[in-house]
N, C-alpha and C positions, 0 to 999 in steps of 0.2 A: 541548401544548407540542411545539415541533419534535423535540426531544433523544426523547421518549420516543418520539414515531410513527417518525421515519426507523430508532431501534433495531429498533420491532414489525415495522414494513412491509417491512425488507430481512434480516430475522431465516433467509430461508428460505434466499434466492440466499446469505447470508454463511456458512452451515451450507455448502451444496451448496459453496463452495468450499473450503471446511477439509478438507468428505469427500471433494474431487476425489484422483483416483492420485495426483497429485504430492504431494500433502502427509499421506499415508498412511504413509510412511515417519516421516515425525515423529509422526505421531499413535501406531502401532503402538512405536513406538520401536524400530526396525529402519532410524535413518538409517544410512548408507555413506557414504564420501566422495564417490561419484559418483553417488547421488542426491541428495547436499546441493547438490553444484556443478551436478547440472539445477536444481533449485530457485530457486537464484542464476541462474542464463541463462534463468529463464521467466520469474523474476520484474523482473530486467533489461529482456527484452525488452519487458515490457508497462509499466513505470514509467518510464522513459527516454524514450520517444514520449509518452508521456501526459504525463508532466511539462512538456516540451515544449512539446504542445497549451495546456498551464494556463498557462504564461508568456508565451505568443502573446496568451492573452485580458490584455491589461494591465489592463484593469478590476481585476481581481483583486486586484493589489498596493494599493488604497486599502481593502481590508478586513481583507487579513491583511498585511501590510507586510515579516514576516517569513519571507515564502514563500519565498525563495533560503537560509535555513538548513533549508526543510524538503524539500529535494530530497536522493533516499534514489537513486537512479539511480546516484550518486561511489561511495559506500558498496559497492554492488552490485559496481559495476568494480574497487574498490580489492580486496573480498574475492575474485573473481575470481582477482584477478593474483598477490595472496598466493598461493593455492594452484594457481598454475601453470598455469590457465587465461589464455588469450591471444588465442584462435582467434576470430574475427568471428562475433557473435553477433546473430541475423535480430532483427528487430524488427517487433512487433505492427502492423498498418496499418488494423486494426477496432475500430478505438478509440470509446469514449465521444463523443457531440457535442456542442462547447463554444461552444457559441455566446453566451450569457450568466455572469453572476455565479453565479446557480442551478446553472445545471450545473455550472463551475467548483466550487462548494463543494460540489456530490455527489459531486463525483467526487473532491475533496480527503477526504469525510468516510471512505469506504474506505481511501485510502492512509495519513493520518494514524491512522485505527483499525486500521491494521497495528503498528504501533507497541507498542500497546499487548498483542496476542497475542503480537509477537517478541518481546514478555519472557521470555514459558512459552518459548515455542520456543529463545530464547538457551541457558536454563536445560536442555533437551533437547540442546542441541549441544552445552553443554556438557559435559553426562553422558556422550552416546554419543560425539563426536567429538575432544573434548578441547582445542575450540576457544574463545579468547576473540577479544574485540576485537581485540588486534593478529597475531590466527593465523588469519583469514578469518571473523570470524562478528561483525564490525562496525553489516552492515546489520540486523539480529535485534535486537541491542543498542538498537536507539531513538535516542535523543537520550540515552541513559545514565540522570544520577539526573536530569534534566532532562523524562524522557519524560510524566509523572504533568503537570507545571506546564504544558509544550508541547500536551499533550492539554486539557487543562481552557482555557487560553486558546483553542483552535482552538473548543471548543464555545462558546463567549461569543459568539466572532465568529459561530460558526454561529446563535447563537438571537438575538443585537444585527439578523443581518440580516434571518433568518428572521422578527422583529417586525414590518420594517420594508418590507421587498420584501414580504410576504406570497403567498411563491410556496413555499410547502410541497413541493406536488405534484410540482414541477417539478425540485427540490432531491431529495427521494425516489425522483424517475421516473431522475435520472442517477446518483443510488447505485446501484440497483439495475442498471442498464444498465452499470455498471461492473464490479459481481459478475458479470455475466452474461457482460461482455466478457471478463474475465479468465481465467473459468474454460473458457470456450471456447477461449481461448488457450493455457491451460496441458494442453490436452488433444491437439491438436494434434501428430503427430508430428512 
């Protein structure tokens, strides 16, 4: 089953990004406001462009339809600006390649299973920073109580198509090129 290989096979690169610097401070639970707002401009920079990239490939929207309420990019900007970040923020240009539906939904299968981590991580800002949804910690929040429903629909569609394109490999090979991408990015001075 696709669900279970894409978890085993990108188990390694989605570790390596959690333990990247940047997200050490959530893990340690020693965030600050100004490595929570890098965090927000690194992850900005690489979902923004990417996002982009995914709604370039119009294919897309004939599987998952509701891909314009899953762009987390607003979110990012809005918690920004909340917190008084304003400043032009560079954006990633070694992005993932989206040439097909496969890649598209590898590359969706990372971003939408952020979602489901910025739960804990909400629940950490909350503690150490004292922030909710409307005090900069929006994009962490998910889709709210909606994130559990939006995650289990996004896997339907990943394993309705996974049955049917029967391109596993290629759907896997861009998750992980995404992990990979990212984390190179967020590392990046």
């Amino acid at each position: 089953m696709l669900l279970e290989k894409i978890k085993q096979l990108t188990s390694q690169n989605h570790t390596a990004m959690e333990n990247s610097n940047l997200m050490k401070p959530i893990i340690d639970r020693e965030l600050n406001l100004e490595s929570y707002k890098n965090i927000l401009i690194k992850f900005y920079g690489f979902f923004q462009p990417l996002e982009n990239s995914i709604n370039k490939f119009s294919d897309i929207h004939n599987y998952l339809p509701d891909l314009e309420t899953r762009r987390k990019s607003m979110a990012l900007k809005d918690d920004l600006n909340i917190l008084g970040f304003t400043d032009e923020i560079s954006l990633c240009t070694d992005l993932p390649e989206i040439k097909t539906s496969s890649q598209a939904l590898g590359c969706l299968y990372v971003m939408e299973g952020s979602t489901l981590g910025g739960r804990i991580i909400s629940r950490i800002i909350k503690e150490t920073l004292l922030l909710d949804n409307e005090s900069g910690a929006s994009f962490f929040s998910g889709y709210g109580e909606e994130t559990s429903k939006k995650w289990k629909l996004f896997c339907e569609v990943l394993t309705d198509y996974g049955t049917t394109a029967n391109d596993d490999g290629t759907i896997i090979d861009a998750a992980n090129e995404t992990f990979i991408k990212f984390k190179n990015w967020v590392e990046l001075e």
